[in-house]
N, C-alpha and C positions, 0 to 999 in steps of 0.2 A: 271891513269886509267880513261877513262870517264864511267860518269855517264850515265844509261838510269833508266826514269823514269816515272812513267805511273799515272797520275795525271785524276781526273773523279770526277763528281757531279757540284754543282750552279757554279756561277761564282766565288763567295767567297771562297766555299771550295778548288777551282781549282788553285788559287790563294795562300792559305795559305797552300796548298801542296806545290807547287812550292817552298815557302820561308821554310818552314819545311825541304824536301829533299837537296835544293843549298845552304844554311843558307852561312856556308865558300864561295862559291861562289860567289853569289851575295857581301859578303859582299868584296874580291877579286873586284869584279867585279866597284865597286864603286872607291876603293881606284887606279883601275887603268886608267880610266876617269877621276879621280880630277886630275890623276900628266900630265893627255894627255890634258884635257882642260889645265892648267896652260901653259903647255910648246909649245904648237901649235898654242893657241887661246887668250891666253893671259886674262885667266877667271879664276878668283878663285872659289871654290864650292857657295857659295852665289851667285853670281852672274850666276851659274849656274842656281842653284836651280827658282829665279826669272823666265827665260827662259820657264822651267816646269810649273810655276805658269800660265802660259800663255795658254801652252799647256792643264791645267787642267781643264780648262774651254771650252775647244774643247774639250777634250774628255766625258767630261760630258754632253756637248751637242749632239754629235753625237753617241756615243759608250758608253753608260750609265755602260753597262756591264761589258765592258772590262775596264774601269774604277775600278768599284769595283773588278775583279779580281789582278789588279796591287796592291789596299789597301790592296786584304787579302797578298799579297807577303809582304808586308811591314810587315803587322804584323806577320805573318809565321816564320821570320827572327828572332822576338824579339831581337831585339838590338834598345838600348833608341837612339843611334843618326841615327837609320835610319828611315823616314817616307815617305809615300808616296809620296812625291815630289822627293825623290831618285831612288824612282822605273821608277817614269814618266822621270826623265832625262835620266835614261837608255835608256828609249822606245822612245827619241827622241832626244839621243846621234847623230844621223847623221845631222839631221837638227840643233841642236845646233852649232857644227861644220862648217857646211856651205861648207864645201869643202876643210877644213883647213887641212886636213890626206889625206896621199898618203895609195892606196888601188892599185888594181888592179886583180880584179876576170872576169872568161871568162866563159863564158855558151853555150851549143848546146840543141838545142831540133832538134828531127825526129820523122817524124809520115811515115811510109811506104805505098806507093801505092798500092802495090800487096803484095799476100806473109804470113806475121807476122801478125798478129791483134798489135793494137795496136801502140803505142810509144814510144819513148826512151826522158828522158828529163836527164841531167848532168851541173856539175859546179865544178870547183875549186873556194873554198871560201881561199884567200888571204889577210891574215891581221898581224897584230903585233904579234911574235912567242911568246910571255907572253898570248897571247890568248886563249891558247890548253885548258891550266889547268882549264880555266872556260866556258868550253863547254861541254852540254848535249846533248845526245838523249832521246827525250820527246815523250809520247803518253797522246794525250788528247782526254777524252771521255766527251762529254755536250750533255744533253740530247735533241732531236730535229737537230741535227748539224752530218754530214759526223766526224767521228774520225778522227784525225789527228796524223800522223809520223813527226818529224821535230827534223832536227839539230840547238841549238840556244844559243847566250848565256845567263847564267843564271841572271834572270830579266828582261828579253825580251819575250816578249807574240808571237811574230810572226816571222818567220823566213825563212829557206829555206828546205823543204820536201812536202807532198803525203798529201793525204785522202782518205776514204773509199770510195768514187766514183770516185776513179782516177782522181783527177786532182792534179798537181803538181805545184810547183813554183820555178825557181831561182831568185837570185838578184843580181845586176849589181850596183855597185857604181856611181854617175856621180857630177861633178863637175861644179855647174852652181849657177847663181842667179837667183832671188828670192827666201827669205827662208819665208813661208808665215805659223800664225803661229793660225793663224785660220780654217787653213787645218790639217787633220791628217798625222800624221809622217809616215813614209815609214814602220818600223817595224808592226805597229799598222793594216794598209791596207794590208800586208803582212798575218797577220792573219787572217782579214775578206776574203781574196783570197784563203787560206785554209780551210773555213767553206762553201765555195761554191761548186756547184753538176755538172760544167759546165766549160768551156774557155768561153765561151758566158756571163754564168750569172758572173763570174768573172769581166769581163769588163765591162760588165751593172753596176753592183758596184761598179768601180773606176770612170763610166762615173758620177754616180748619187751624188759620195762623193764632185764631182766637184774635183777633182785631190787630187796632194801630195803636201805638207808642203814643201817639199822640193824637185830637181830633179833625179830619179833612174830609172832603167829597171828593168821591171820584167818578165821574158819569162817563158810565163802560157801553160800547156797542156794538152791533157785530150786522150784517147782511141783516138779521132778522128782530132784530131789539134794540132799546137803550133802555139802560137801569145809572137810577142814582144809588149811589153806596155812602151813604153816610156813615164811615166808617169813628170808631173811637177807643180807646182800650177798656170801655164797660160796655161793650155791644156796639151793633149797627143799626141802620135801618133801611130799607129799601125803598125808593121811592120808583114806581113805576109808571110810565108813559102815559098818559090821559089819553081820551078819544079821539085825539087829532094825531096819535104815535109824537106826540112831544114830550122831552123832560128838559126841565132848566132848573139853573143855580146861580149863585153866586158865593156870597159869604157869611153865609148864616144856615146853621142846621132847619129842614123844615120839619123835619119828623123824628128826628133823633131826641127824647127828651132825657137821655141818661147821663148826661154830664153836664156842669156848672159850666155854662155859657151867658160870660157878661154880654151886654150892649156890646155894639164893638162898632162897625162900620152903619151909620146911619139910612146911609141909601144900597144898601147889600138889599132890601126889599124893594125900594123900588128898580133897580135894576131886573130884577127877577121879572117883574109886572112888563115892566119896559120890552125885555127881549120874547116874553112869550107874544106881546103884544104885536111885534115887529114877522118872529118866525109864522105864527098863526097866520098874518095874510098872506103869506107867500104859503103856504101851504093848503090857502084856499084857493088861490090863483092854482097851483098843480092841479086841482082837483077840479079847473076850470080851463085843463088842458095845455097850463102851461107851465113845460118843464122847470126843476127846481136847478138849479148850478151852482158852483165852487163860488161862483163872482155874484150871486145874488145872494148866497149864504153869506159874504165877505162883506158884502154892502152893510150888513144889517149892526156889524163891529164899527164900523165907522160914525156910528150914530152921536151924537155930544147930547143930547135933553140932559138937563139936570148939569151941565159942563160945571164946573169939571170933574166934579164926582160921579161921571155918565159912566153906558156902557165904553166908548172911546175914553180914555180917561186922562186926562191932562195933569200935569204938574199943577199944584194948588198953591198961588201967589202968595198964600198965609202958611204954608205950610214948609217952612226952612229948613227942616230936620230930614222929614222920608222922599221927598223928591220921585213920588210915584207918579207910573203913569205905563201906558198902554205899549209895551216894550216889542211885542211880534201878537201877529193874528195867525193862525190856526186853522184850515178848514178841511178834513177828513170825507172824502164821498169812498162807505166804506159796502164794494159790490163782491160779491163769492168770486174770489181768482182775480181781480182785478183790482184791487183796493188803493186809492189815490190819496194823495193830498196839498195845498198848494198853503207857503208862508210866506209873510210877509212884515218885514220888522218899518216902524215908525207909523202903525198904520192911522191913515186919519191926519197924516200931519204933511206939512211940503215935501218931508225928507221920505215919505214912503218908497220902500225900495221896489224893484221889481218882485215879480213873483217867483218865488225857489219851488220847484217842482219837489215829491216823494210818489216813488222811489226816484231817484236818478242815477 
């Protein structure tokens, strides 16, 4: 069963909620990074840990707060072998990595011309199916800051959902160098993107942190836009909405050409081709009077072409080691003062749950 859980006050208290409600999770959530760093990256936890030692001094310099919300986790937890350098590796688990795990998540944002107010922002988050059991839906309320809805896993401060002034965020894996480790981590920036009141002031933020730690997408949108942020720690690049108000992704930079990015995920292009191809007619259909919806955006995650390296993504019968596959679907309809979203983990498969409402 997931968790949802609604965590509120300083930064410390919000923090030592978080390890208070996940305690099993998070502690989950450690023992299954030690066995993925060991066997991907060739790290044992100390040598982890170091890594985070790194990071914690960038995050104390830049993000003083979310700092100490990561220590109250730690203590929240109460367990003598976890401390804050366990929280921090969490929270910059991707960049430790470097590019070492196969992923593969696809994302659409729509913003309507005529018609609907508003926009539609979605994503299949696709990762290792041991994942399920340590994922919450989180509500955070800090005083001065838009509330936040967000799907994440437990020990991770920033992730993929909404705010109280509608703007939403997905995230796009990507496989490149430089991992730079006096930039803040993708998760970390994730969350300052969800304390933002704008798609604008959102990007003014990643402009002025001077990039990410490491390279990712994040397609930001608000009532009145979607923008791709191909974000990296030697610049960004913005990809903006074509003439139908679409942007999509997957795993592969389109416009970013400033960091060394191997081959990596084969069908991360045509996935891209696939979902524009799918959002396009429903967004000619609106324009032929009929309304766009949560459950027709949701439909289009369910798709298998190319199975099982589709948008729906199936565990790969050859593939014994990453055990990916399409873990929750996503779909944000994000309206001025009214901003919604509806999840749903196993989707595409028998085991599909119901649907979990945001807010609730």
């Amino acid at each position: 069963m997931v968790l949802k859980i609604n965590l509120s006050g300083s930064s410390r208290e919000i923090g030592l909620q978080h390890g208070q409600n996940l305690r099993a999770e998070v502690l989950r959530q450690i023992r299954f990074y030690e066995e993925m760093f060991k066997l991907k990256c060739r790290m044992d936890w100390p040598q982890v840990l170091k890594v985070a030692e790194e990071f914690r001094g960038t995050l104390h310099r830049m993000v003083p707060d979310l700092l100490e919300e990561i220590e109250g986790i730690a203590v929240g937890v109460n367990d003598p072998q976890v401390g804050p350098l366990d929280i921090i590796a969490l929270n910059c688990r991707s960049e430790i990595a470097l590019g070492k795990w196969t992923d593969g998540c696809t994302s659409l944002g729509v913003n309507l011309r005529e018609g609907q107010a508003g926009g539609f922002l979605a994503q299949n988050w696709d990762w290792n199916r041991k994942m399920e059991e340590n994922v919450a839906l989180m509500s955070i309320e800090r005083l001065g800051k838009p509330r936040i809805w967000m799907v994440t896993e437990a020990g991770i401060i920033g992730k993929i959902g909404f705010n109280s002034s509608a703007v939403g965020v997905c995230l796009n894996a990507i496989r490149a160098k430089p991992m730079v480790s006096s930039l803040l981590p993708i998760h970390v920036l994730l969350r300052r993107v969800l304390e933002s009141r704008s798609v604008n002031d959102a990007i003014r933020l990643l402009t002025d942190f001077g990039g990410c730690a490491t390279s990712a997408h994040m397609l930001i949108a608000d009532p009145s836009k979607s923008r791709g942020a191909e974000i990296s720690p030697l610049g960004m690049s913005i990809i903006n909405e074509d003439e139908d108000g679409i942007v999509v992704h997957s795993n592969h930079f389109m416009l970013n050409r400033m960091v060394d990015e191997p081959s990596w995920l084969e069908d991360s292009p045509f996935r891209v081709r696939r979902i524009h191809e799918l959002i396009y007619g429903i967004v000619k259909d609106h324009y032929e009077n009929e309304d766009i919806t949560l459950e027709r955006v949701r439909n289009l995650f369910r798709d298998k072409e190319n199975a099982p390296r589709a948008i729906c993504r199936e565990v790969d019968p050859q593939d014994t080691q990453d055990q990916i596959e399409s873990i929750f679907n996503i779909v944000m309809e994000l309206r001025e003062g009214n901003p919604k979203g509806e999840v749903i983990f196993g989707i595409g498969t028998a085991a599909e749950t119901r649907i979990m409402t945001m807010p609730w």
